[in-house]
C-alpha positions as a Markdown table, in Angstrom:
| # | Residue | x | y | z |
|---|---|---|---|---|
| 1 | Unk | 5.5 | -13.2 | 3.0 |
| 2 | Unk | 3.6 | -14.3 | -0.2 |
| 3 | Unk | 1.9 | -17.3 | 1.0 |
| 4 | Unk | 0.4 | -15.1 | 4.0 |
| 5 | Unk | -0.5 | -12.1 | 1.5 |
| 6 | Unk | -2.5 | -14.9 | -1.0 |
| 7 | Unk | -4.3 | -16.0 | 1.6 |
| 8 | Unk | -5.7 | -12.6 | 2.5 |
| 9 | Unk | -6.7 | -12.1 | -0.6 |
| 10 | Unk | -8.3 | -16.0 | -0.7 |
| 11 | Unk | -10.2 | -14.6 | 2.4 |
| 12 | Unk | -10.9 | -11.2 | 1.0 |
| 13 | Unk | -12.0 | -12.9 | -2.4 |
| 14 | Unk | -14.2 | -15.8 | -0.2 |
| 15 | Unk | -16.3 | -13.2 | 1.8 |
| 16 | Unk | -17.0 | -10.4 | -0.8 |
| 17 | Unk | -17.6 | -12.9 | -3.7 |
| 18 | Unk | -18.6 | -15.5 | -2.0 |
| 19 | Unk | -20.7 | -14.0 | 1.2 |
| 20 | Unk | -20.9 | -10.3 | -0.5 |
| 21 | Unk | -19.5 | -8.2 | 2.4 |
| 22 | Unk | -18.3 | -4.9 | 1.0 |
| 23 | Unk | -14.6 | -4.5 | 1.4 |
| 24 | Unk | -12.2 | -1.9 | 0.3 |
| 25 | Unk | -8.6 | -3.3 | -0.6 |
| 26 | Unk | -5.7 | -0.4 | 0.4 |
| 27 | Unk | -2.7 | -1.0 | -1.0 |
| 28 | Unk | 0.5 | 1.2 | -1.1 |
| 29 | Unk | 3.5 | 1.3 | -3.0 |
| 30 | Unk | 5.3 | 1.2 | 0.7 |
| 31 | Unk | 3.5 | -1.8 | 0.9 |
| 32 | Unk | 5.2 | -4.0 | -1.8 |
| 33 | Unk | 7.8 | -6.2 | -0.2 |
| 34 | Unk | 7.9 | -8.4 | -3.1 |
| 35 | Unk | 7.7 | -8.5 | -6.9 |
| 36 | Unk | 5.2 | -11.3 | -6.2 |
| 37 | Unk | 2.4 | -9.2 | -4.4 |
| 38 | Unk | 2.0 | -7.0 | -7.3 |
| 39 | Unk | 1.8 | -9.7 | -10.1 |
| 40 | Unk | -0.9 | -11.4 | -8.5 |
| 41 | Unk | -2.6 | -8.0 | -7.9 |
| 42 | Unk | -2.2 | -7.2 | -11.9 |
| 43 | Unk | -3.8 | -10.5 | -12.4 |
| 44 | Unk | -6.5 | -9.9 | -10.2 |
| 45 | Unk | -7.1 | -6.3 | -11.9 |
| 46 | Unk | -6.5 | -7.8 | -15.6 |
| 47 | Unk | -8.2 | -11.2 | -15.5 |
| 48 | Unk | -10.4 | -11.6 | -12.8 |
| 49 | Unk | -8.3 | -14.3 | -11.0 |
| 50 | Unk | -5.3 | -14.6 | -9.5 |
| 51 | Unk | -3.4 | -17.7 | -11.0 |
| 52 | Unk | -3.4 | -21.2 | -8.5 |
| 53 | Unk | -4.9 | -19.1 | -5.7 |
| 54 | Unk | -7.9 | -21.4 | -5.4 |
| 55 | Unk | -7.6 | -25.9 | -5.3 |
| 56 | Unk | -10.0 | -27.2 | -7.0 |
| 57 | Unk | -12.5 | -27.9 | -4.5 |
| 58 | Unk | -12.4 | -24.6 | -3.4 |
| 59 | Unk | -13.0 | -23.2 | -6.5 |
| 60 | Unk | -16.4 | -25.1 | -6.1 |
| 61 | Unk | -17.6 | -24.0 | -2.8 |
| 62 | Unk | -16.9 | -20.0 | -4.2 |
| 63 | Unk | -18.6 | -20.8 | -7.6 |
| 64 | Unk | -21.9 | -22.2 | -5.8 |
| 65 | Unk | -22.3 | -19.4 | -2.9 |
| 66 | Unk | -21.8 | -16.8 | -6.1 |
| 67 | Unk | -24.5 | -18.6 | -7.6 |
| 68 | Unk | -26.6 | -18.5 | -4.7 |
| 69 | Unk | -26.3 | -15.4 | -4.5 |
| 70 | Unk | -26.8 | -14.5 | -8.3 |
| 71 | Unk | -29.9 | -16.3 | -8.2 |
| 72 | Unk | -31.2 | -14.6 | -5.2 |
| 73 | Unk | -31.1 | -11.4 | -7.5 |
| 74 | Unk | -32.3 | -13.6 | -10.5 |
| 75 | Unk | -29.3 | -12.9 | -12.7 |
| 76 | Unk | -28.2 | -16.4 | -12.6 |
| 77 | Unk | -30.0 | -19.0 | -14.9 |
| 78 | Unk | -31.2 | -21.6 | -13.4 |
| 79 | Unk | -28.9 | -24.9 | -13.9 |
């Protein structure tokens, strides 16, 4: 169902962005059990985001442990 297949990617988004696990994201064509899946995966690929998946205190969290990390590897600025 959509909410279930948004919050794997919330998860998959939190620990490779956010924790910077390497994950690989496999998914078929058999796969696709709604239109939904695949406009949020176009979003991803186009934009970056995927529309609402985050509130805004989540967003927060994700931004800051990003930054931690970026800063870890000094391509963040400091700020």
């Amino acid at each position: 169902d959509q909410t279930a297949f948004r919050d794997d990617i919330k998860k998959l988004l939190m620990n490779s962005g956010g924790k910077g696990e390497k994950y690989v994201f496999l998914f078929s064509d058999s796969q696709i059990k709604r239109e939904g899946f695949v406009e949020d995966l176009n979003n991803l690929l186009n934009a970056g985001e995927v529309p609402n998946l985050f509130a805004a205190d989540e967003k927060v969290t994700l931004c800051e442990m990003v930054r931690a990390g970026a800063r870890a590897e000094g391509k963040a600025p400091e700020g």
